[in-house]
VMD Tcl script that builds the backbone (N, CA, C; Angstrom):
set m [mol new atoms 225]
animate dup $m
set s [atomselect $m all]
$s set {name element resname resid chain x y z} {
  {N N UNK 1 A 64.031 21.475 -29.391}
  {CA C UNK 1 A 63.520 20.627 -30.450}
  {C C UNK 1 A 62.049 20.963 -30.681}
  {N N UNK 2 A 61.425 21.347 -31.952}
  {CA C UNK 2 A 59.993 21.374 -32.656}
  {C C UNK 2 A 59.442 20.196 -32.398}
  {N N UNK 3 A 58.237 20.222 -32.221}
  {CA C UNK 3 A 57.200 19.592 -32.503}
  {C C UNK 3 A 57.219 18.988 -33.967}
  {N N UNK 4 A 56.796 17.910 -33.922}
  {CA C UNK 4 A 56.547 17.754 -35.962}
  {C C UNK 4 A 55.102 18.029 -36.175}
  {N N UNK 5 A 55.089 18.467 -37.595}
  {CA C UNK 5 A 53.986 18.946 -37.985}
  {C C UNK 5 A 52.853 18.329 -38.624}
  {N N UNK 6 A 51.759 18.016 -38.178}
  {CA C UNK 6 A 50.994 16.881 -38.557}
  {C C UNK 6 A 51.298 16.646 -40.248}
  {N N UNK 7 A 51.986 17.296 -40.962}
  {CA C UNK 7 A 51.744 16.646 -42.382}
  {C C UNK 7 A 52.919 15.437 -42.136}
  {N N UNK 8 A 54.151 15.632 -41.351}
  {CA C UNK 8 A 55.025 15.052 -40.991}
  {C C UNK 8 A 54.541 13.431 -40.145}
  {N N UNK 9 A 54.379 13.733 -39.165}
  {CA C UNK 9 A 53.527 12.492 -38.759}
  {C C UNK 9 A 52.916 11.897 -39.616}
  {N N UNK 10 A 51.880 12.400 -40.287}
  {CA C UNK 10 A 50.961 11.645 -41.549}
  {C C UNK 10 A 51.989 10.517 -42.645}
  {N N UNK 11 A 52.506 11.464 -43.232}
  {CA C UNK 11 A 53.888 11.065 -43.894}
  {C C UNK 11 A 54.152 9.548 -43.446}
  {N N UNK 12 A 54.424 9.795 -42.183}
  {CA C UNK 12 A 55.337 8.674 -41.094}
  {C C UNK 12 A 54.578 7.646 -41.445}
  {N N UNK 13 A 53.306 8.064 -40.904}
  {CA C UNK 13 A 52.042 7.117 -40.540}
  {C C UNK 13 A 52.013 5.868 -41.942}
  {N N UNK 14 A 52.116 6.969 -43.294}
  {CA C UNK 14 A 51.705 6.030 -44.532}
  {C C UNK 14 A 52.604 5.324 -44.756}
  {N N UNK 15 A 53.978 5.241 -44.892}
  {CA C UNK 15 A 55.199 4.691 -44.797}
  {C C UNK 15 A 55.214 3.738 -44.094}
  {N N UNK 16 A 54.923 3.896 -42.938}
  {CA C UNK 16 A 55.098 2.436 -41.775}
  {C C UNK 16 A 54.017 1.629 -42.434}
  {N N UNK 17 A 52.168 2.294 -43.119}
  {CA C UNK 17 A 51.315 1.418 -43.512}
  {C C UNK 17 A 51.801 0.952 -44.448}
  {N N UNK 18 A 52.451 1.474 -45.458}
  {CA C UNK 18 A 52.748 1.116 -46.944}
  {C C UNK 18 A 53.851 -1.021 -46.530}
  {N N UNK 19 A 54.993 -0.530 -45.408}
  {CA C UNK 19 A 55.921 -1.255 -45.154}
  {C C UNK 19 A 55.341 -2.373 -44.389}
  {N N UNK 20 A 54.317 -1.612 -43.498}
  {CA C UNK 20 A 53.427 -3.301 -42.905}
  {C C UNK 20 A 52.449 -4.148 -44.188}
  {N N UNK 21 A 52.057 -3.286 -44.730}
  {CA C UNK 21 A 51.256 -3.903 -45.875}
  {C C UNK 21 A 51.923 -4.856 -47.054}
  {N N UNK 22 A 53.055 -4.256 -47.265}
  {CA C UNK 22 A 54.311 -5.144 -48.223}
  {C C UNK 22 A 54.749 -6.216 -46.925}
  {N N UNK 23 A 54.970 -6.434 -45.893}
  {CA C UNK 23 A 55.467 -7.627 -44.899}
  {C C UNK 23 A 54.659 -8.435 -44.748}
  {N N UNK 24 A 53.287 -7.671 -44.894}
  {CA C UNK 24 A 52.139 -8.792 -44.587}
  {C C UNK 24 A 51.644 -9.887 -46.104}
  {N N UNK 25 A 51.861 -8.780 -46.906}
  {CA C UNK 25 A 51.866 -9.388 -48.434}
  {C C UNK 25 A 52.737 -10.494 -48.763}
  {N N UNK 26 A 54.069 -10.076 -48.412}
  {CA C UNK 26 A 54.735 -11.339 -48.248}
  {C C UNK 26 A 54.373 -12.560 -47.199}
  {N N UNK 27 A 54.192 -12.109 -46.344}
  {CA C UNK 27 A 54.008 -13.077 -45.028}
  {C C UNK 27 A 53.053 -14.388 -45.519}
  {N N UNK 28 A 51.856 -13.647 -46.410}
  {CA C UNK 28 A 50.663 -14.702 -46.839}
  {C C UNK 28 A 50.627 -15.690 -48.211}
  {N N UNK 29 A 51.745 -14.546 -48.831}
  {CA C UNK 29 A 52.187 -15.288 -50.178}
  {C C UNK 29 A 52.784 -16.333 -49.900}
  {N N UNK 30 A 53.670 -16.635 -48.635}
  {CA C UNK 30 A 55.013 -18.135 -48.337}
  {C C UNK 30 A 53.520 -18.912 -48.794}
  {N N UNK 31 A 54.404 -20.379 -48.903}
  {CA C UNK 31 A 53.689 -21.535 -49.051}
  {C C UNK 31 A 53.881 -21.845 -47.586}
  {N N UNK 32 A 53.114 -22.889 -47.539}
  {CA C UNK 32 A 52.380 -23.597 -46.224}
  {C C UNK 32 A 53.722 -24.878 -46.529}
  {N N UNK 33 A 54.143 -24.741 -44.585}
  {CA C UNK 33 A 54.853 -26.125 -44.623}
  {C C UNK 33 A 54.460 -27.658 -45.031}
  {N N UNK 34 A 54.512 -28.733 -45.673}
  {CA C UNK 34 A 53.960 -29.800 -46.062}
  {C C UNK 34 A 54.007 -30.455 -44.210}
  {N N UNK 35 A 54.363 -30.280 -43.529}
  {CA C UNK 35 A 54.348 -30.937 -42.019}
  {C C UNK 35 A 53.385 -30.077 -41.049}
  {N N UNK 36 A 52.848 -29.013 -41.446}
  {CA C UNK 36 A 51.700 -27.955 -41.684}
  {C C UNK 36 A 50.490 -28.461 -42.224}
  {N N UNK 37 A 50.723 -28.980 -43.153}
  {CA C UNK 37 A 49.088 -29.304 -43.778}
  {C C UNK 37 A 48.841 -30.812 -43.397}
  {N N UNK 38 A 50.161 -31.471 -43.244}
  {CA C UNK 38 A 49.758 -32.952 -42.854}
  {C C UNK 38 A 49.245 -32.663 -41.236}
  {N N UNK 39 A 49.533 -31.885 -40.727}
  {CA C UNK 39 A 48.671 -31.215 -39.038}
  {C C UNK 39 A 47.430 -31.158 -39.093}
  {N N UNK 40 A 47.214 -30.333 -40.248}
  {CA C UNK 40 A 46.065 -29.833 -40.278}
  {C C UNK 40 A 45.032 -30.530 -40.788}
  {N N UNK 41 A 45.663 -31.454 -41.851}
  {CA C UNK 41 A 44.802 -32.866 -42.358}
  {C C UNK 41 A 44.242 -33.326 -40.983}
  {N N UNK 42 A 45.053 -33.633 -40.408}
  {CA C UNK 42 A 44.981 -34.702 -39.235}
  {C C UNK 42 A 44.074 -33.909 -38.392}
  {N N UNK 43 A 44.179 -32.734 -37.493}
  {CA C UNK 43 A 43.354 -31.823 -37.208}
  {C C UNK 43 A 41.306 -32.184 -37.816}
  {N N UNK 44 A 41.654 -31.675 -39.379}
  {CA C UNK 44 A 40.367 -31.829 -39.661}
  {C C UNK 44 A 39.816 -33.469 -39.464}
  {N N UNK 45 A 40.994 -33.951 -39.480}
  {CA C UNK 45 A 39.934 -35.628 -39.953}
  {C C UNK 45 A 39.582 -36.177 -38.223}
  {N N UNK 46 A 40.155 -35.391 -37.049}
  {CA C UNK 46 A 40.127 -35.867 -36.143}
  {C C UNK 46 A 38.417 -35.332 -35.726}
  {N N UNK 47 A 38.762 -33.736 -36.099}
  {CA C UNK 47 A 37.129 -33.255 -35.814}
  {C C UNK 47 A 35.856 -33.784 -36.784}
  {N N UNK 48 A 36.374 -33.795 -37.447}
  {CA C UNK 48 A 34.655 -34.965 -38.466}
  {C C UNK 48 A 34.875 -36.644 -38.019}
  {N N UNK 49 A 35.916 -37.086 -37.495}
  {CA C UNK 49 A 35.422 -38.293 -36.680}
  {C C UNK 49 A 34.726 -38.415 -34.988}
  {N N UNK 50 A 34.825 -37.175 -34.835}
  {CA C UNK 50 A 33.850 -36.663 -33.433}
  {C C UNK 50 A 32.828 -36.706 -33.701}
  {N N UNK 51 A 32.334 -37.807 -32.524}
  {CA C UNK 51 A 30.800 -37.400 -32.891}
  {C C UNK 51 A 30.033 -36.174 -31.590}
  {N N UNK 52 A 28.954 -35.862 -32.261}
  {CA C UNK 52 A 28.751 -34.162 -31.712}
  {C C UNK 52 A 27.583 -34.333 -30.933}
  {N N UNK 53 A 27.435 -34.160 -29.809}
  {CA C UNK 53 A 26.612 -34.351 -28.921}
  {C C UNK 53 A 25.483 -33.323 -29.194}
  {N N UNK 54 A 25.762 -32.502 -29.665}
  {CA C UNK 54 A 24.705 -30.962 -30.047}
  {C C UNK 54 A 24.126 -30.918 -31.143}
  {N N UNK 55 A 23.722 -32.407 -31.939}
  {CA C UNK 55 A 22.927 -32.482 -33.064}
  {C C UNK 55 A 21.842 -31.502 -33.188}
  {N N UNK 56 A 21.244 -30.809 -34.050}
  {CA C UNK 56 A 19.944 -30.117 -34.153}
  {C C UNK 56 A 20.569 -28.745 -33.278}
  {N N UNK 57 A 21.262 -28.835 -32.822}
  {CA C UNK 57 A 21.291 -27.131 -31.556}
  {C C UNK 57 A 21.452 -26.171 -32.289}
  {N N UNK 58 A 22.333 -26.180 -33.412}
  {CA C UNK 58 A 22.936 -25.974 -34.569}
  {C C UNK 58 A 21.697 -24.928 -35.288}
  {N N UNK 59 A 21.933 -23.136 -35.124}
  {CA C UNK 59 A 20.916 -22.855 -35.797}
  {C C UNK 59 A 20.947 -22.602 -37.252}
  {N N UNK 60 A 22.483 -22.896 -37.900}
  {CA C UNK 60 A 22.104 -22.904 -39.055}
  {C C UNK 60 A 22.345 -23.858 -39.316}
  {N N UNK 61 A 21.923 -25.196 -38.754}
  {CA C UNK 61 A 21.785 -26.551 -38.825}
  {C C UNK 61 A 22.885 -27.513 -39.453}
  {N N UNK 62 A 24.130 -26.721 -39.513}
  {CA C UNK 62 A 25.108 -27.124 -39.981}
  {C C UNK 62 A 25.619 -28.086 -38.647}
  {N N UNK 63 A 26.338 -29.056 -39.602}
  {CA C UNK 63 A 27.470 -30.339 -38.654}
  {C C UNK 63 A 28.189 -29.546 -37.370}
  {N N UNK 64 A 28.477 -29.868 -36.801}
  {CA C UNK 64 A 29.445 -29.571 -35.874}
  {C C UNK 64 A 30.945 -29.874 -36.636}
  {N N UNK 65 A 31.124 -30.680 -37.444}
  {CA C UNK 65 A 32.349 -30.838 -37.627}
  {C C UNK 65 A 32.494 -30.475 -38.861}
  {N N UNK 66 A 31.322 -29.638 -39.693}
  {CA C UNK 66 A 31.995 -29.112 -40.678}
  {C C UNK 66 A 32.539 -27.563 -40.353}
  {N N UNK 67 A 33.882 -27.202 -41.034}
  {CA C UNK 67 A 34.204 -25.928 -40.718}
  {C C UNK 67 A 33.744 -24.701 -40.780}
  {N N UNK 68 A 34.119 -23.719 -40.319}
  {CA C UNK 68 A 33.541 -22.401 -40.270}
  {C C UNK 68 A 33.262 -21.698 -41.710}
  {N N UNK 69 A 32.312 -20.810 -42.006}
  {CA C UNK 69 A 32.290 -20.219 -42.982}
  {C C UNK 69 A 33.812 -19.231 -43.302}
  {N N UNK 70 A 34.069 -19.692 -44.483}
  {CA C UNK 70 A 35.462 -19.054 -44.909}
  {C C UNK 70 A 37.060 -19.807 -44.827}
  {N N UNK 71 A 36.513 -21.146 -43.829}
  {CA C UNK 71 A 37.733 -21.635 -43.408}
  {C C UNK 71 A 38.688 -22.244 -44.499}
  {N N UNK 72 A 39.989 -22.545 -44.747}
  {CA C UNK 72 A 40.474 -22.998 -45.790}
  {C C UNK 72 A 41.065 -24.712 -45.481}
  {N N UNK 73 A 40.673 -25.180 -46.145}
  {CA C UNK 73 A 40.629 -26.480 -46.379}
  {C C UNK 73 A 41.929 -27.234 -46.814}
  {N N UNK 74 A 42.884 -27.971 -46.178}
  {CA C UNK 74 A 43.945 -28.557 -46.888}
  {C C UNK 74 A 44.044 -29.616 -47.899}
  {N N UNK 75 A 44.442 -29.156 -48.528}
  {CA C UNK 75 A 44.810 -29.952 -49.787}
  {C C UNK 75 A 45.169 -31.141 -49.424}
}
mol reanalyze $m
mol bondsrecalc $m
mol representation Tube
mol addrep $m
């Protein structure tokens, strides 16, 4: 049995990227379970009723209980 020839591998390589990239596309498109976001409601409302012992520590002086830059927020 040959060796395969790196254009062969390559080939392989883009195919498997092309097929993870379409699974993942789908994966992010589903909607969010409604027993999912009522979690996650609950989640957020539990951490902004904490109160944060590390007032001021905060160097970009943000809350402790507000979320991370980028985080997504439930409806």
């Amino acid at each position: 049995m040959r060796a395969p020839h790196r254009r062969d591998i390559s080939a392989r390589q883009d195919l498997l990227g092309k097929e993870l990239r379409q699974l993942f596309d789908d994966f992010t498109s589903e909607d969010i379970p409604d027993d999912l976001l009522r979690l996650a409601e609950q989640l957020q409302g539990a951490f902004e009723k904490t109160p944060s012992g590390s007032e001021g520590s905060e160097a970009s002086g943000a809350d402790a209980g507000d979320p991370p830059p980028g985080a997504v927020k439930a409806p």
